[in-house]
Kinemage of the C-alpha trace (Angstrom):
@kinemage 1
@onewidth
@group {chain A} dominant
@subgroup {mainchain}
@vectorlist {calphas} color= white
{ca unk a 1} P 114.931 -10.790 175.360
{ca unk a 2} L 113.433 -7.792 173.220
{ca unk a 3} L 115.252 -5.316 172.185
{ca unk a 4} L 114.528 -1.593 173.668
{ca unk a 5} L 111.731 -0.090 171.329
{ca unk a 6} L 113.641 3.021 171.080
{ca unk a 7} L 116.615 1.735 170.000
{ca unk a 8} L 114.890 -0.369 167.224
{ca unk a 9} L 113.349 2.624 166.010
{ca unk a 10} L 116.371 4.745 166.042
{ca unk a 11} L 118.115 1.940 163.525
{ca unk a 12} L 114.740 1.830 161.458
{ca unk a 13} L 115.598 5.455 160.382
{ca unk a 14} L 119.020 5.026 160.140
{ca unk a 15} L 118.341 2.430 157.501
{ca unk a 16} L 115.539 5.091 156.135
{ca unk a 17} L 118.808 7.266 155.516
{ca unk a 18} L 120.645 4.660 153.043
{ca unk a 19} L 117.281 3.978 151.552
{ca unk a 20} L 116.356 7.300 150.213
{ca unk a 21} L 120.018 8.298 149.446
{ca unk a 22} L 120.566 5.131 147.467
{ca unk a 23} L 116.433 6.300 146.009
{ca unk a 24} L 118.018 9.653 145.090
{ca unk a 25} L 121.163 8.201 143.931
{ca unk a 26} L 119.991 6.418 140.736
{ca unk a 27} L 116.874 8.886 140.361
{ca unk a 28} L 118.529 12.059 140.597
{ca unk a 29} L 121.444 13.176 138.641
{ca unk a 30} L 123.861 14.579 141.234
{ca unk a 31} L 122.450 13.824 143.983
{ca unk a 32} L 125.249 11.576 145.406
{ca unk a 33} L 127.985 14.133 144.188
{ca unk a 34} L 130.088 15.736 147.221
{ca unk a 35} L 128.854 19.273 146.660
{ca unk a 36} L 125.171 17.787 147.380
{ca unk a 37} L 126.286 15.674 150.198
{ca unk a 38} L 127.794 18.384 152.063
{ca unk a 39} L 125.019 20.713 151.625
{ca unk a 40} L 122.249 17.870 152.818
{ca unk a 41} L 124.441 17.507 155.592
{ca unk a 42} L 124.599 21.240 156.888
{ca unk a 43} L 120.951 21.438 156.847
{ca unk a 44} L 120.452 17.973 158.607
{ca unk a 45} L 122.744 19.338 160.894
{ca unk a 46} L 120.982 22.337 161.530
{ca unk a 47} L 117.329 20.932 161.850
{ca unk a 48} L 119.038 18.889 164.477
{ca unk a 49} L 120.348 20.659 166.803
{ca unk a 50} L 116.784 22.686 166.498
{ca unk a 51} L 115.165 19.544 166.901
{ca unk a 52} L 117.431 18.401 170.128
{ca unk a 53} L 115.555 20.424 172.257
{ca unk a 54} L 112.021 19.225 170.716
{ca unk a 55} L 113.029 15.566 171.628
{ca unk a 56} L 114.066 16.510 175.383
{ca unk a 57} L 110.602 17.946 175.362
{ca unk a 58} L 108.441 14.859 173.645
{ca unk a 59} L 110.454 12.177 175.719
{ca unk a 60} L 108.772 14.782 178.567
{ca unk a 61} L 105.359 13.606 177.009
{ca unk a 62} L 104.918 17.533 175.947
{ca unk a 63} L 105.290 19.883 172.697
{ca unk a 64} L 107.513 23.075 172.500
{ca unk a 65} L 105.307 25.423 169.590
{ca unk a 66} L 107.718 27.877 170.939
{ca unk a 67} L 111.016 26.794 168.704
{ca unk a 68} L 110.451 28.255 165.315
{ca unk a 69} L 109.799 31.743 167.284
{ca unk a 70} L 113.011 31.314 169.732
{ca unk a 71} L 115.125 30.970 166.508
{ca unk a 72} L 113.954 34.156 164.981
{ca unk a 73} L 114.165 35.672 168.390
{ca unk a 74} L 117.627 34.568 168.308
{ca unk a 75} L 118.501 34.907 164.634
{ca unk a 76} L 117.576 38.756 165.049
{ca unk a 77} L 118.506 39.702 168.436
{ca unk a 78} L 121.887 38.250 168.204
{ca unk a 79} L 122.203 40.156 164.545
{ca unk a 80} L 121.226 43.688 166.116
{ca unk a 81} L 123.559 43.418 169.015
{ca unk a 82} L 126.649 42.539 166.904
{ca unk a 83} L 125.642 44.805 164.113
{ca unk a 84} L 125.408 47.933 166.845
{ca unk a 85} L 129.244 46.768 167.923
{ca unk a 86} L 128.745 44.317 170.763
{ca unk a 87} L 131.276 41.981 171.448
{ca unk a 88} L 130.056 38.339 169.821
{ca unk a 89} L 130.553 36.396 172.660
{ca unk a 90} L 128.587 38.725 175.049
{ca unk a 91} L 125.829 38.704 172.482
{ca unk a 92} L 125.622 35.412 172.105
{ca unk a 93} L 125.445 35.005 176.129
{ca unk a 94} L 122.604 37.584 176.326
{ca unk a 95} L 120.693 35.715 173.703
{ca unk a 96} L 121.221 32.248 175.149
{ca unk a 97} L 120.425 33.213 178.498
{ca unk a 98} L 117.223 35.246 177.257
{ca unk a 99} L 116.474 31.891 175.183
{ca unk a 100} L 116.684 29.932 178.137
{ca unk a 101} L 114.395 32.217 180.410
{ca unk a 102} L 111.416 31.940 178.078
{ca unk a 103} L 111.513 28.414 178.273
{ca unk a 104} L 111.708 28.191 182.067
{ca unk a 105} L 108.256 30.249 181.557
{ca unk a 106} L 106.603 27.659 179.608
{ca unk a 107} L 107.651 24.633 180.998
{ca unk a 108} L 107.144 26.346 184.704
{ca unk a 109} L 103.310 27.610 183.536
{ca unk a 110} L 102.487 24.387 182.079
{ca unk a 111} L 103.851 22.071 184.544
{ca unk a 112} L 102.349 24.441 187.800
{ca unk a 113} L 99.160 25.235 186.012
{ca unk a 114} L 98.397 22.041 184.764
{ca unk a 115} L 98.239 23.555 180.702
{ca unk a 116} L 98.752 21.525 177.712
{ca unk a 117} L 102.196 22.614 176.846
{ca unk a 118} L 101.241 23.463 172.965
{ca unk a 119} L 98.664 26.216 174.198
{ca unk a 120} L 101.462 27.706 176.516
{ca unk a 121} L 104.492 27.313 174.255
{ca unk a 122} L 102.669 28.921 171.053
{ca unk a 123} L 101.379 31.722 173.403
{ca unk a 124} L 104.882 32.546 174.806
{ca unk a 125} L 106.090 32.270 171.491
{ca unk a 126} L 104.183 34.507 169.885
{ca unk a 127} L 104.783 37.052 172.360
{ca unk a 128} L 108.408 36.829 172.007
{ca unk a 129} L 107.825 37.328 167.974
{ca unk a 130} L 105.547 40.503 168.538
{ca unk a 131} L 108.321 41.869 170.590
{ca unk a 132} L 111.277 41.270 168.165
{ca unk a 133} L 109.148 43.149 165.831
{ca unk a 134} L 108.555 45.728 167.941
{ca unk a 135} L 112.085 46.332 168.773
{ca unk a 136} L 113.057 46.104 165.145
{ca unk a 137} L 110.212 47.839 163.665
{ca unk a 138} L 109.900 45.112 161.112
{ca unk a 139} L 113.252 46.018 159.738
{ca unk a 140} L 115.524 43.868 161.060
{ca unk a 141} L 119.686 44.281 160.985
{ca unk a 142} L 122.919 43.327 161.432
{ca unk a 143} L 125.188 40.530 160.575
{ca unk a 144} L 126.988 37.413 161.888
{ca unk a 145} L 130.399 37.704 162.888
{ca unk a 146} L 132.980 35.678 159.825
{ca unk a 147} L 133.640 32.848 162.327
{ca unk a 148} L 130.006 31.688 162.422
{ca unk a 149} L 129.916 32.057 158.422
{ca unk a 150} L 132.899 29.835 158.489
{ca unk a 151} L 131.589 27.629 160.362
{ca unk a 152} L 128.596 26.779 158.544
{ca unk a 153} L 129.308 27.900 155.337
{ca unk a 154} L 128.881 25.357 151.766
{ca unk a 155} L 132.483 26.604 151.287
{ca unk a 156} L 133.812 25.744 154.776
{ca unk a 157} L 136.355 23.033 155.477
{ca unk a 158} L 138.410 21.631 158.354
{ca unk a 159} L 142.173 21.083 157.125
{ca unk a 160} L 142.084 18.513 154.497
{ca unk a 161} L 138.636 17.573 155.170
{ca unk a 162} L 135.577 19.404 153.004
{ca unk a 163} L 133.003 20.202 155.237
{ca unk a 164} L 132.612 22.801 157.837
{ca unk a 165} L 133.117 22.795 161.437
{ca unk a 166} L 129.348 22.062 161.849
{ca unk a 167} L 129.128 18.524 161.069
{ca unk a 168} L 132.010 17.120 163.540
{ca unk a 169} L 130.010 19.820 166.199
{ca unk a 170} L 126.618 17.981 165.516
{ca unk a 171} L 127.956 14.639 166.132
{ca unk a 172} L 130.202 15.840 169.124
{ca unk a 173} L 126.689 16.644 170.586
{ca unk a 174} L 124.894 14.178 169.676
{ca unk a 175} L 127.451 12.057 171.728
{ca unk a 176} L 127.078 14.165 174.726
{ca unk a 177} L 123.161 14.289 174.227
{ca unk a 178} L 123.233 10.361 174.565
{ca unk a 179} L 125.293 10.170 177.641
{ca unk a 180} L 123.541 12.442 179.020
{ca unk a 181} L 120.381 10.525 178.378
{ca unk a 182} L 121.429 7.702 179.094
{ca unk a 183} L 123.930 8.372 182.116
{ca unk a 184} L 123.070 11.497 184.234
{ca unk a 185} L 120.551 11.660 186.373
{ca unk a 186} L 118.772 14.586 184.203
{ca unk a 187} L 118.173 12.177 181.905
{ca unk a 188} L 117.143 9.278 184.477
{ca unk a 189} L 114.578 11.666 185.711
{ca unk a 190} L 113.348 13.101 182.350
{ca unk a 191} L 112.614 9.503 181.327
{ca unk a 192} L 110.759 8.712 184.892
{ca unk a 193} L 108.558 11.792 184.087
{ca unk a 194} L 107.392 10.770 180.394
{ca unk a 195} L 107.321 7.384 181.606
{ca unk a 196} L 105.114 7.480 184.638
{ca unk a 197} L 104.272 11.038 186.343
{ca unk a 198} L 103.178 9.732 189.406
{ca unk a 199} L 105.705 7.058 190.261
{ca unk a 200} L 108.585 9.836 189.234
{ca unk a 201} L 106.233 11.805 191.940
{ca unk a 202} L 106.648 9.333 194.391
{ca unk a 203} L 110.329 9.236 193.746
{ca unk a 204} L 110.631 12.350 194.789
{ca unk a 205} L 111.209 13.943 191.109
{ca unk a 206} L 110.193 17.341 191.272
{ca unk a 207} L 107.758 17.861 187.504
{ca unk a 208} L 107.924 21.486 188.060
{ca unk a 209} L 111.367 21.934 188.055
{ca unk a 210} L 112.317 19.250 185.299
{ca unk a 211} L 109.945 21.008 183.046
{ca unk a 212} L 111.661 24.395 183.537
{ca unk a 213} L 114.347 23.057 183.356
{ca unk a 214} L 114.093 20.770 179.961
{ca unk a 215} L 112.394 23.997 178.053
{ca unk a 216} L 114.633 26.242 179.009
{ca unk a 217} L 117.335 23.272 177.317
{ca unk a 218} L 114.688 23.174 174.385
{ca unk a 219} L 114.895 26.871 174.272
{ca unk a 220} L 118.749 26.966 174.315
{ca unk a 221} L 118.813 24.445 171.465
{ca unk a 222} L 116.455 26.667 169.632
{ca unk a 223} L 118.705 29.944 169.560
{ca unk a 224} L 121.738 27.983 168.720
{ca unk a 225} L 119.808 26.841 165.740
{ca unk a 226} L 118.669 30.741 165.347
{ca unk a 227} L 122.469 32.247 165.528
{ca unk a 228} L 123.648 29.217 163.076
{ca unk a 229} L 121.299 29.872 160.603
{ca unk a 230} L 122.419 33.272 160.722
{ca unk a 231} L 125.462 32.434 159.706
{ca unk a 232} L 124.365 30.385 156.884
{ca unk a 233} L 121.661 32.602 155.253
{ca unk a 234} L 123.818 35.628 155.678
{ca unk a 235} L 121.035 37.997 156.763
{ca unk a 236} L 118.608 37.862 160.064
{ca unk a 237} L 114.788 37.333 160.182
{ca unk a 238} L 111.894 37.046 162.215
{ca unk a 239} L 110.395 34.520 160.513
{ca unk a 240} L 113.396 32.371 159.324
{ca unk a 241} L 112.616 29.646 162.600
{ca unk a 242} L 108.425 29.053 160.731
{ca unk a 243} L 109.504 26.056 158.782
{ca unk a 244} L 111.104 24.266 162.145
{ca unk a 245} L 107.900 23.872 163.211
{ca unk a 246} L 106.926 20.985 161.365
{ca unk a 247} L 110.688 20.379 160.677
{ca unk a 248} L 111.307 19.500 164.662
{ca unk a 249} L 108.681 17.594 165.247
{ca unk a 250} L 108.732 15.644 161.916
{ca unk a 251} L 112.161 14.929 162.622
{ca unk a 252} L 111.603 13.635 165.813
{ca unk a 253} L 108.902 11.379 164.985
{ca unk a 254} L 110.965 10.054 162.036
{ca unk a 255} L 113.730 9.501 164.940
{ca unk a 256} L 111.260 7.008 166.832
{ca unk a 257} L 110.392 8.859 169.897
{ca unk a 258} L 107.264 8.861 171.392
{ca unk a 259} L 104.544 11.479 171.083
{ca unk a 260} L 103.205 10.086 174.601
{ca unk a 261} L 106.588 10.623 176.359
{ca unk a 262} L 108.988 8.474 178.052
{ca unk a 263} L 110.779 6.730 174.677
{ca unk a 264} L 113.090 7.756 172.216
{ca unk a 265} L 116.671 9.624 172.147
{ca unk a 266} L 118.922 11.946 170.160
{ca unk a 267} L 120.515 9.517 168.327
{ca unk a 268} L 117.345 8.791 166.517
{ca unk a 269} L 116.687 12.480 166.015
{ca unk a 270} L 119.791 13.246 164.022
{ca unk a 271} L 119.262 10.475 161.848
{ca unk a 272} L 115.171 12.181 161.314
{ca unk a 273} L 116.892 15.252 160.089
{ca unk a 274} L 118.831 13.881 157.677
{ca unk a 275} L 116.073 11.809 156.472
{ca unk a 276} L 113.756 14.446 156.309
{ca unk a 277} L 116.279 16.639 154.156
{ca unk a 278} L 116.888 13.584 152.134
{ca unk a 279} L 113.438 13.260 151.267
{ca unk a 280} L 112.933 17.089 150.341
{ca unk a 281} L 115.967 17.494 148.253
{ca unk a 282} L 114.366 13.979 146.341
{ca unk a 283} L 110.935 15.459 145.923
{ca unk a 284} L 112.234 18.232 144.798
{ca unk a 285} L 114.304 17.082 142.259
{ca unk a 286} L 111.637 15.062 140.770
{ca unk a 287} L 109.806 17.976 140.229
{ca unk a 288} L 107.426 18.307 142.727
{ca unk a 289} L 106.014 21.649 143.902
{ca unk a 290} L 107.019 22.679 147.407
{ca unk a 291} L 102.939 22.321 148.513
{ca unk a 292} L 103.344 18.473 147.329
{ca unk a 293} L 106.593 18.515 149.078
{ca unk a 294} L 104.869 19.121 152.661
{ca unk a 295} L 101.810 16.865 151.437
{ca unk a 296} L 103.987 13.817 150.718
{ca unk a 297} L 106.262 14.225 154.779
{ca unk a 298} L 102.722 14.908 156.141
{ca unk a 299} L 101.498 11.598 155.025
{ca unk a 300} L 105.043 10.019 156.379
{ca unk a 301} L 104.022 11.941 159.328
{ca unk a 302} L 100.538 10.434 159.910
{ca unk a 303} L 101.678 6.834 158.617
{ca unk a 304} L 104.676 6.691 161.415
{ca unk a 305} L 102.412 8.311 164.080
{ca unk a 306} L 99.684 5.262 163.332
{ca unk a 307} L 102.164 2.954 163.413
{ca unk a 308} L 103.940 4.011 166.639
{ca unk a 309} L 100.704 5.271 168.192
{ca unk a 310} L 99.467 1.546 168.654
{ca unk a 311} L 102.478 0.738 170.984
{ca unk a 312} L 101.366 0.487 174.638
{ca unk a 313} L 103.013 2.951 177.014
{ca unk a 314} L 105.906 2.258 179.050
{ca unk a 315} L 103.334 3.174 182.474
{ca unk a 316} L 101.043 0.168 181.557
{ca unk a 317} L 103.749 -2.294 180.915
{ca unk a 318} L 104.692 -1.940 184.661
């Protein structure tokens, strides 16, 4: 019997992980010490959870554009209502709930209108982007509260163990991510969808409503990421989401799920992430120039897409 496709993808990048660390190990002086570890870590950890929602989308069979503008949205809006003397938590509720309406918007206009989702998603995200800079005038302000620092700080540590509260968070949702996958019926249906729109149809599997309701969770993701990286950089901007464009979908891809929908899974994702920050932090202690940097993933990019692309979709195995 053959293994699941998904799942033998998913282990192909986790053994990409020990490859490139054990790479960067002998060719990179430090790059195996704790203080490096950690950091690579954090950022995995926070491409992750960006790309979570990206992966919800893709096993869809769409694209959210929208994710590197939800995070600024996020990383700003959630800065300026704590810096004016909001409560945290009731900021952070207005700014996930906000999050989560735009992407009911673009999964409901693509799905009901029958749009590609990358023309709707980069057109609702760029509107929210012109109106954060509206509102802020191009000045952005405000701070994190200390708790979020803490929590994703270099510095951080839990106890006796030294690395912030981030890492155990990532993989306490990556767990849940996979049961809910795997075991829910949101993830039964998301699967039917990607796999085969009009059996899922026939089944009674309403696409309108899963696709509201899967950007909206792709949206959710996003401002996490947003508020998080707040925390980390220490200051809020606009444009601090623009490199999780590529980031989320390279990631992704890396992971093993499929750019025509109805394949792949979390799991896979987080081990993408740390890949892909692997790789960077190798390139760029060799020396390379950050415009090689995105040269060299691109090719990865175009070499893993070839390679996957010439699997036959789950619809025409049935």
């Amino acid at each position: 019997m053959k293994k699941h496709i998904a799942s033998n993808r998913a282990l192909i990048a986790f053994f990409g992980v020990l490859l490139v660390f054990a790479v960067g190990t002998v060719l990179i002086p430090g790059f195996a010490s704790p203080f490096s570890i950690r950091a690579m870590l954090i950022l995995a950890s926070l491409l992750a959870i960006a790309a979570l929602g990206q992966t919800l989308v893709m096993i869809l069979g769409g694209i959210d554009l929208s994710i590197p503008f939800v995070i600024g949205f996020a990383n700003v809006v959630f800065a300026s209502l704590y810096g004016s003397g909001m409560p945290g938590l009731v900021a952070f509720t207005i700014v996930i709930v906000a999050a989560a309406l735009v992407g009911a918007v673009s999964g409901a206009l693509s799905a009901s209108l029958s749009i590609h989702p990358l023309i709707v998603t980069l057109g609702v995200g760029t509107i929210v982007q012109a109106a954060v800079q509206i509102w802020t005038r191009g000045l952005p302000t405000g701070s994190a509260p200390p708790f979020i620092n803490d929590f994703v700080s270099l510095g951080g540590t839990i106890g006796p163990l030294p690395f912030p509260w981030l890492i155990p968070f990532t993989l306490v949702l990556t767990g849940a991510c996979f049961f809910g996958l795997r075991r829910t019926i949101f993830g039964r249906r998301l699967y039917a969808l990607g796999s085969n729109l009009k059996a899922a149809e026939l089944a009674l599997v309403r696409p309108v409503a899963m696709w509201s309701a899967t950007f909206a969770l792709s949206a959710v993701f996003a401002a996490v990421a947003g508020i998080l990286l707040l925390g980390f950089t220490g200051s809020s901007s606009a444009t601090v989401g623009t490199p999780y464009l590529f980031q989320t979908v390279a990631a992704v891809v890396i992971g093993g799920t499929a750019l025509i929908g109805g394949r792949g899974g979390f799991v896979g994702t987080v081990a993408g992430a740390i890949v892909l920050v692997q790789l960077r932090t190798l390139l760029i202690g060799l020396g390379l120039s950050e415009a090689l940097v995105q040269c060299a993933l691109g090719g990865l990019i175009l070499a893993l897409v070839a390679a996957y692309g010439r699997d036959q979709h789950v619809r025409d195995l049935i």
